[in-house]
C-alpha positions, 0 to 999 in steps of 0.5 A: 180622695173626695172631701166633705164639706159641713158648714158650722156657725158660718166655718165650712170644715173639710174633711177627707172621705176615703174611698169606698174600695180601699177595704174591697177584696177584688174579685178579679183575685188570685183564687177566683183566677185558679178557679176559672182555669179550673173551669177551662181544664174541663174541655181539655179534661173530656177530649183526652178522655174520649180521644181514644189514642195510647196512654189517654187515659193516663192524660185525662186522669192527669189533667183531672187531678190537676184540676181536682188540686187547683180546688184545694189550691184556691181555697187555700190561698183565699182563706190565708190571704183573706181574698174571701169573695162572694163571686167565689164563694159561687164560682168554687162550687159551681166549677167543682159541679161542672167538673164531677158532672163531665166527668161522670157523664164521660164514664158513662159513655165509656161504660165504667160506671151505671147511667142511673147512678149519674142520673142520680147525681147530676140531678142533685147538682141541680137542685143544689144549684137552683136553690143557690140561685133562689138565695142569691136573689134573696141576698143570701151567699150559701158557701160549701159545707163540710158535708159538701166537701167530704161529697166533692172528695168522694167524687172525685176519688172515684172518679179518678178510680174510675179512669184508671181502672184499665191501668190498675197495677192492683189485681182486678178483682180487689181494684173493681171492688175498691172502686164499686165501694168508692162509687157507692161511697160517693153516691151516699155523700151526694145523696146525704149533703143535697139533702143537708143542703135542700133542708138548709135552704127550704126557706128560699123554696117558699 
């Protein structure tokens, strides 16, 4: 520890200062770790869905759904161990966005879901990231809403619909018609929350 000196009627006191970073929460944490590693399923995430071989849309949903509990998983941990960051209240979303919008783009390259739907989206995303970006500089962390969460969970529902659609153990027509109803689900909860979060942060817009 570094001692401050203050000198009073000629007697110099010392008194221990203690350091600045005792109280910190690192960012090099656990659940900031969990989800970079989230971040680097998503390669492996669209080589398995794209390599056509036997059974790859078995490991493609797999890894996505490993991928999709490591975001539950991390902020979890976060809030029970108060590991609370800003890089994390950052980096959470940013890797979910990264996530949703490979594997949307996937499915479109695959013909299961409609390009004007994914369009739609990815462009919310953006904007959504832009206007994260404009608070930051202006010193303002905007972490997930409800609304975002619920969007994330519908996404990612379908996504995973999506993908096993092929194996459905359901019969087709009830199965396609579930997943059309959790696709148009989740582009209501995309459209609903950007727009919450665009009203939210019209401030930076100015």
């Amino acid at each position: 520890m570094s001692c401050l000196s203050v000198r009073i009627n000629g007697v110099i006191f010392y008194r221990r200062k203690r350091r600045e970073n005792i109280m910190k929460v690192s960012n090099i944490n656990l659940p900031n770790r969990i989800t970079l590693g989230r971040i680097l399923l998503i390669p492996l995430f669209v080589l398995l869905a794209l390599w056509q071989f036997p059974t790859h849309d078995i490991w493609a949903s797999l890894v996505f759904l490993l991928a999709a509990f490591s975001d539950t998983l991390d902020g979890r941990i976060a809030r029970r161990r108060n590991l609370i960051t800003n890089l994390g209240k950052f980096l959470d979303p940013l890797a979910d966005k990264m996530l949703v919008c490979s594997a949307y783009i996937v499915l479109v390259s695959l013909g299961r879901i409609p390009a004007w739907m994914v369009i739609l989206i990815v462009c919310r995303e953006f904007a959504v990231s832009g206007m994260r970006i404009l608070a930051a500089d202006a010193g303002v962390v905007i972490a997930a809403s409800i609304l975002g969460k619920i969007k994330t969970g519908l996404q990612m529902a379908s996504i995973v619909m999506l993908l096993i659609s092929p194996l459905a153990l359901w019969p087709q027509p009830l199965y396609g018609s579930l997943t059309e109803l959790m696709v148009w689900l989740a582009l209501a909860a995309t459209i609903i929350s950007g727009a919450d979060y665009l009203r939210k942060g019209a401030r930076f817009w100015a």
